[in-house]
C-alpha positions in Angstrom: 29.9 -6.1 -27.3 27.9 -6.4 -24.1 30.6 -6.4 -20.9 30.2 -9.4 -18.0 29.7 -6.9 -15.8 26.2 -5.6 -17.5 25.1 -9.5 -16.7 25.4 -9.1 -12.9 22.4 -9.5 -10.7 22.0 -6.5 -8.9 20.0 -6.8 -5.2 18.4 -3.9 -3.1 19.8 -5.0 -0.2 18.4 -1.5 2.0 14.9 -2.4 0.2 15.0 -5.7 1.0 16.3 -5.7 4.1 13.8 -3.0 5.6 11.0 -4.9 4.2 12.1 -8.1 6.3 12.8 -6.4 9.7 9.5 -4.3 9.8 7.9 -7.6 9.0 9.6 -9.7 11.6 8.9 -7.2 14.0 5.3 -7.0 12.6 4.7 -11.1 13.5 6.0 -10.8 16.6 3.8 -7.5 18.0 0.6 -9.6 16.2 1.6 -12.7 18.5 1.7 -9.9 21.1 -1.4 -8.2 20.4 -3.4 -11.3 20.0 -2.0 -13.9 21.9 -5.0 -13.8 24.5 -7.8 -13.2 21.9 -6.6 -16.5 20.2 -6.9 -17.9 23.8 -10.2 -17.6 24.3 -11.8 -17.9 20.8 -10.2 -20.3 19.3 -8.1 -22.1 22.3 -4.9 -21.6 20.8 -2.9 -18.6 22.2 -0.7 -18.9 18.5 -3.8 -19.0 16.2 -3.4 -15.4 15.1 0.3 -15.7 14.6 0.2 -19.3 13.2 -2.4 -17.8 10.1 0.0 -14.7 10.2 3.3 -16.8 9.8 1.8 -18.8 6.5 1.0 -15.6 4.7 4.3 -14.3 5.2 5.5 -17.6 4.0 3.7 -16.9 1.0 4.3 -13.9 1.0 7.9 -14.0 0.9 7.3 -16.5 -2.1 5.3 -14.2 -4.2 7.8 -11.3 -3.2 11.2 -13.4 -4.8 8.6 -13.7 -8.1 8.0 -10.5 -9.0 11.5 -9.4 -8.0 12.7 -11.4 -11.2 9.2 -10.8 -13.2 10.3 -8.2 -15.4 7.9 -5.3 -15.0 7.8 -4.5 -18.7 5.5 -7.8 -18.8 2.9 -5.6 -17.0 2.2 -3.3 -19.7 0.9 -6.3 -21.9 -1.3 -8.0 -18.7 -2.5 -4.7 -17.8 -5.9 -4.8 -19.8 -6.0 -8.5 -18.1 -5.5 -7.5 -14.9 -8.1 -4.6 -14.5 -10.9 -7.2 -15.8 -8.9 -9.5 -13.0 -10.2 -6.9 -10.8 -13.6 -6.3 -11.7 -14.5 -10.1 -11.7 -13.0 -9.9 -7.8 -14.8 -7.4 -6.6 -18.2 -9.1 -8.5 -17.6 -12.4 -6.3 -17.7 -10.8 -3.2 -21.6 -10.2 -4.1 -22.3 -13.9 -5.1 -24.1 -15.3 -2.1 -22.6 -18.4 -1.7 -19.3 -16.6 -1.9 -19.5 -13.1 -0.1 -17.9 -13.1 3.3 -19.9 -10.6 6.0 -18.0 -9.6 9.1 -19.7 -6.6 11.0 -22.1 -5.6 8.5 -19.5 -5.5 5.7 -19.1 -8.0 2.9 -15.3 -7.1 1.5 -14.1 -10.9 0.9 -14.7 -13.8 -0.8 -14.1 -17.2 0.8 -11.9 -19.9 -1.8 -10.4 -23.3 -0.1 -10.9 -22.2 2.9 -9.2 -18.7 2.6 -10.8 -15.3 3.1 -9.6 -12.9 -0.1 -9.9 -9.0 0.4 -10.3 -8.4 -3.4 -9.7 -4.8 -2.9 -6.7 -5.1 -1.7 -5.1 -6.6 -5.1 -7.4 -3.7 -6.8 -4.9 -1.3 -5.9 -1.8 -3.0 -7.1 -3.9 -3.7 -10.3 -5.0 0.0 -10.5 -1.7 1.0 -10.5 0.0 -1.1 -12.7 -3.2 0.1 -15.0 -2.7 3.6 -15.0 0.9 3.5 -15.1 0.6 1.5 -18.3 -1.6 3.7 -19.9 -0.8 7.7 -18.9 2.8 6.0 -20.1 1.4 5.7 -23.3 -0.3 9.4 -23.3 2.6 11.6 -22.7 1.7 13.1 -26.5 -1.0 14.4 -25.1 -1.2 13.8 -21.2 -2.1 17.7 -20.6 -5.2 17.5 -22.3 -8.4 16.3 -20.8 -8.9 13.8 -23.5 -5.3 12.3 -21.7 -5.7 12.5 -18.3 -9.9 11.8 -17.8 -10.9 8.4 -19.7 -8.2 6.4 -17.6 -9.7 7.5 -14.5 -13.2 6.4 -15.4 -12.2 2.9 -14.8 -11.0 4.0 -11.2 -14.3 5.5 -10.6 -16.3 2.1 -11.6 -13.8 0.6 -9.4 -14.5 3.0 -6.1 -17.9 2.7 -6.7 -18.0 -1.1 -6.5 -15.8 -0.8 -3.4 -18.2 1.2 -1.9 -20.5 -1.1 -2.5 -19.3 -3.0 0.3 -18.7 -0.7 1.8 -15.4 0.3 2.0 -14.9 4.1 2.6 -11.1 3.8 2.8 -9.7 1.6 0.8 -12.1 3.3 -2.1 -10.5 7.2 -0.7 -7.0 5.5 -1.1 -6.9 4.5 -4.6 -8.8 7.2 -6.2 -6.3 9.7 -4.5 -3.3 7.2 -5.7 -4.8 7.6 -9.3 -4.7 11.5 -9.0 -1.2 11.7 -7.8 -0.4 8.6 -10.6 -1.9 11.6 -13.3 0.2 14.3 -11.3 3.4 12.6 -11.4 2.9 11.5 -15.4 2.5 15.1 -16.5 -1.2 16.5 -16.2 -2.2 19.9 -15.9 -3.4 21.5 -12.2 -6.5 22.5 -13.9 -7.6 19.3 -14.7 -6.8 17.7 -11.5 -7.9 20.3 -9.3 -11.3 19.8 -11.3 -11.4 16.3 -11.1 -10.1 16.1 -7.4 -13.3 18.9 -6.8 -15.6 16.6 -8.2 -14.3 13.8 -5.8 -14.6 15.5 -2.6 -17.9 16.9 -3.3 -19.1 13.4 -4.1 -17.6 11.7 -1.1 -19.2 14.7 0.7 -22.7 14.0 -0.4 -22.3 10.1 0.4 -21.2 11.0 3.7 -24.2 13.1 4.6 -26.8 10.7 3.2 -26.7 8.1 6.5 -26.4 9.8 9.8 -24.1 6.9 10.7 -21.6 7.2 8.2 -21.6 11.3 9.2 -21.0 10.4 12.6 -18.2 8.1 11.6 -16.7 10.5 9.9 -17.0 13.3 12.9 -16.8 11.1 15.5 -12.7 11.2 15.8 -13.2 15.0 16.6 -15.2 14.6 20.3 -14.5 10.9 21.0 -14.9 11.3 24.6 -18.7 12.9 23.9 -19.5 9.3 21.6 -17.4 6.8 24.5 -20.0 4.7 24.4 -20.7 4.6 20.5 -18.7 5.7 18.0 -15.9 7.5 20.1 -15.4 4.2 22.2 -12.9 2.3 19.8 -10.5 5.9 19.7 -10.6 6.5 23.5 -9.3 3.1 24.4 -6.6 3.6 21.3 -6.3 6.6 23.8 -5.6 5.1 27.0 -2.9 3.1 24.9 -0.7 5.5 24.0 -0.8 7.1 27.4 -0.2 4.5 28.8 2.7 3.6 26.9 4.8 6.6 27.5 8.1 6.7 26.4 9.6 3.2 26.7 6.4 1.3 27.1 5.0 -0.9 29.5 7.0 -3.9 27.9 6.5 -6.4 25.3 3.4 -8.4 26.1 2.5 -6.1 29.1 0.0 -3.9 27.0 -3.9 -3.9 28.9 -5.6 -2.5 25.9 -5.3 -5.7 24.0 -7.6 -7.7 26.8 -10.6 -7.5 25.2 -10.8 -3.4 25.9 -9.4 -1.7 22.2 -11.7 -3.7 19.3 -9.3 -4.5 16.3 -6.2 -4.9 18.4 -4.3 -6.9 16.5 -5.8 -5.5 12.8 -6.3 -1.9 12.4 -5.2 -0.5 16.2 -1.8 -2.7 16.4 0.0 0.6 16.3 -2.0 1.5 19.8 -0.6 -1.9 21.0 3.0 -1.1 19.7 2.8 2.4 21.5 1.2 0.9 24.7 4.1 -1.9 25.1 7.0 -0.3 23.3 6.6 3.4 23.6 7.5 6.4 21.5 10.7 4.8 20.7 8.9 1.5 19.1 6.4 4.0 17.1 10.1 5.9 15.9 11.3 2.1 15.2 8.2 1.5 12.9 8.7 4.5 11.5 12.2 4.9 10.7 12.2 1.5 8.3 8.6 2.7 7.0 10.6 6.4 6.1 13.5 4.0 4.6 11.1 2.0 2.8 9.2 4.9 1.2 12.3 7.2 -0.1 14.4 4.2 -1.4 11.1 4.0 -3.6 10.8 7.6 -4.8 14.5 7.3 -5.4 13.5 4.2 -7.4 11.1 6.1 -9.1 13.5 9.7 -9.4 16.2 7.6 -11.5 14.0 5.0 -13.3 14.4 6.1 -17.0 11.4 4.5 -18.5 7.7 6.1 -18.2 5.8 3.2 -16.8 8.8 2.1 -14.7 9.1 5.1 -13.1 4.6 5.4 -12.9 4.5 2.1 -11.5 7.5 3.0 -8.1 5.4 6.4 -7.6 2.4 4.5 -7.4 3.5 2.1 -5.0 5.0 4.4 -2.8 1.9 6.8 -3.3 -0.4 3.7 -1.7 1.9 2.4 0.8 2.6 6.1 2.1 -1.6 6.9 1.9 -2.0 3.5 4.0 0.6 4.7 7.4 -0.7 8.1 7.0 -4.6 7.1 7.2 -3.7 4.1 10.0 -1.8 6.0 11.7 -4.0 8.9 11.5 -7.0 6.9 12.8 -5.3 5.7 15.8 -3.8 9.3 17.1 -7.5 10.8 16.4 -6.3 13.1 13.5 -8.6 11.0 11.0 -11.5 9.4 10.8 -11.4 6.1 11.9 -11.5 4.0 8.1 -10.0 0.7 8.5 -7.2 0.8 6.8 -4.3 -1.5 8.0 -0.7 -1.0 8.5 1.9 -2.0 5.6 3.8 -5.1 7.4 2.2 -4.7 11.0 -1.3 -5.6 11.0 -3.6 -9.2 11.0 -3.8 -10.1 7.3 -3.9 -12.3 4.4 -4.9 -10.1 1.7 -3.2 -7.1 2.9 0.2 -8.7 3.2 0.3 -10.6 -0.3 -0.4 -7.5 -1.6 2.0 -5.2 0.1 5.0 -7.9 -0.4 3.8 -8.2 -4.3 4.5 -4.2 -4.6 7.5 -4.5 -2.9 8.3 -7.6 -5.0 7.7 -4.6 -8.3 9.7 -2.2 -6.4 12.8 -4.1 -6.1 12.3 -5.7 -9.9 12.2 -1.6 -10.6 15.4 -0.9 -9.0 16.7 -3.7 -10.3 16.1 -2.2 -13.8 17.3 1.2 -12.5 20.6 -0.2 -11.6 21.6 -2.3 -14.2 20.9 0.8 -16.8 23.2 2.8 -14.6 25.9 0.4 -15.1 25.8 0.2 -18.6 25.4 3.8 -18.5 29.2 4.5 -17.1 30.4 1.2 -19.3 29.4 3.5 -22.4 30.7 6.8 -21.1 33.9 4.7 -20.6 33.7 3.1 -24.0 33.7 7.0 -25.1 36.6 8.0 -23.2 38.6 5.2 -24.4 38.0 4.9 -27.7 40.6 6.4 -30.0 38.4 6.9 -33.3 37.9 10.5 -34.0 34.1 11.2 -33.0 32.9 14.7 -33.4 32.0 16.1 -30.4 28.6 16.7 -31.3 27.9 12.9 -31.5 25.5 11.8 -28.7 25.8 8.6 -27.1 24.0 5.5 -28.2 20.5 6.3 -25.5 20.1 3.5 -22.7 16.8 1.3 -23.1 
């Protein structure tokens, strides 16, 4: 007989609760960031934060959906949502739909909306290959396992790198690895398949003397100032400038017109010019909160693709602050990757709130199976029937 208490709805509270402050905090640095850019192209110093606040709003709606979608439904869309994928990233190449923005064409334009398609390609890339290495663990440590899921990530990066999109093609492909890591594949294979990579990102970035020097350029920035190093120095000047404590909230002089992508990609220079180290330790401390609740998630989720699918979100959203932030301290090349929660975006955020939405569904799952867990082991202590001791208990699904 199923107890009451089984029924209960269970909320991450420390999940959600991170998720909302970093955001909050993530509208108000954009209005900071970009208050005087909406000024003076678009004549409305609340443009950027306006668009900002009605994703978040849509966000948050798309966020409450998937906390109550039941994940399991994933495994039966998955097929579904990889084609979902592909037809995406194919619209961005239709001419009367591709979106260009400094030699780039990476969204599609729909009722008046501009859609980063490869942005939901690594949700749905996930959510693929958790589905189906969950469904190999026969025979996951055998090349025959771990290989023919990954070629659909490769027609994936190479369609994103069509775009071009270095980064966000990098990021999923080294998601899927750590997805195969995590589900049981041999080193060997992965090793193998991780050489193969490299080498071929390797060879793409030594076939275009720009892309090289893009690449490079983060290593003697102040050489390149007035090319490719300029966007990194001012991202310099920020953070030096910031100090400790900051200049102050609004005070930052970087953000007039001086660091490009101020309120996009470099919002953590702006954070670090107006707030200091201890607003970069803010960001950080709920980012840390956010990313081990979700290996925790993923430690005590029971179920395969359950426990696939928290990695892999965690695996992205950890790859995205460590390439963002790498880019604006100078430690990696500069890729345009955005930070979770903090930086100018539609596409990004949706996305990022959708996994987030998963996340808590996950622990959701996690929780409740716990419960019943300690209801049986109580059932067991309680009951009076002579059970031999070798008996196991009835297993938790």
């Amino acid at each position: 007989m199923e107890h009451e208490e089984n029924k209960g709805l269970y909320i991450d509270w420390v999940l959600i609760t991170a998720v909302a402050l970093i955001s909050v905090f993530g509208l108000v640095m954009i209005y900071s960031a970009s208050f005087v850019q909406g000024y003076e192209t678009q004549g409305n110093v609340s443009h950027f934060f306006d668009r900002q606040l009605q994703w978040i709003i849509v966000s948050s709606i798309l966020f409450i959906f998937f906390m109550f979608f039941p994940y399991r439904h994933f495994k039966k869309l998955s097929f579904f949502i990889v084609l979902a994928c592909f037809i995406m990233l194919g619209l961005i190449f239709i001419p009367t739909m591709g979106v260009t923005v400094g030699g780039a064409t990476r969204w599609f334009s729909i009722g008046g909306f501009q859609i980063q398609p490869s942005e939901f390609v690594k949700i749905g890339s996930i959510i693929y290959l958790a589905y189906v290495y969950s469904q190999k663990q026969s025979y996951i440590n055998t090349l025959k396992g771990v290989f023919p899921p990954l070629l659909i990530v490769v027609i994936l990066f190479l369609l994103i790198m069509r775009q071009p999109d270095l980064g966000t093609a990098t990021s999923i492909v080294m998601v899927a690895l750590l997805i195969a890591f995590c589900s049981g594949a041999r080193y060997l294979h992965l090793v193998s398949i991780g050489s193969i990579a490299v080498w071929g990102l390797y060879q793409y970035a030594h076939s275009a003397e720009y892309r090289l020097n893009r690449l490079i350029g983060h290593r003697n920035p102040f050489e390149l100032e007035a090319t490719d190093g300029y966007q990194l120095v001012q991202s310099y000047i920020a953070i030096s400038h910031g100090g400790l404590s900051g200049a102050g909230l609004g005070q930052s002089v970087q953000k007039l017109f001086y660091l490009p992508e101020a309120h996009t990609d470099f919002i953590l220079a702006i954070i670090s010019e107006e707030l200091g180290i201890i607003g970069i330790a803010f960001v950080f401390t709920f980012m840390l909160i956010i990313i081990t609740r979700g290996i925790i998630i993923g430690a005590r989720c029971k179920d395969t693709f359950g426990s696939l699918l928290a990695f892999g979100i965690v695996f992205q959203l950890a790859i995205q602050v460590i390439f963002n932030a790498g880019a604006v301290s100078g430690v990696l090349p500069i890729t345009g990757i955005p930070f979770p929660f903090l930086s100018y975006g539609g596409s990004s955020l949706m996305v990022t709130f959708i996994s987030m939405g998963i996340l808590v569904n996950i622990s959701r799952k996690v929780e409740r199976e716990r419960k019943e867990q300690l209801v049986n082991e109580e059932e067991y202590e309680n009951d009076e029937t002579e059970i031999p001791v070798k008996t196991p208990l009835r297993p938790v699904r």
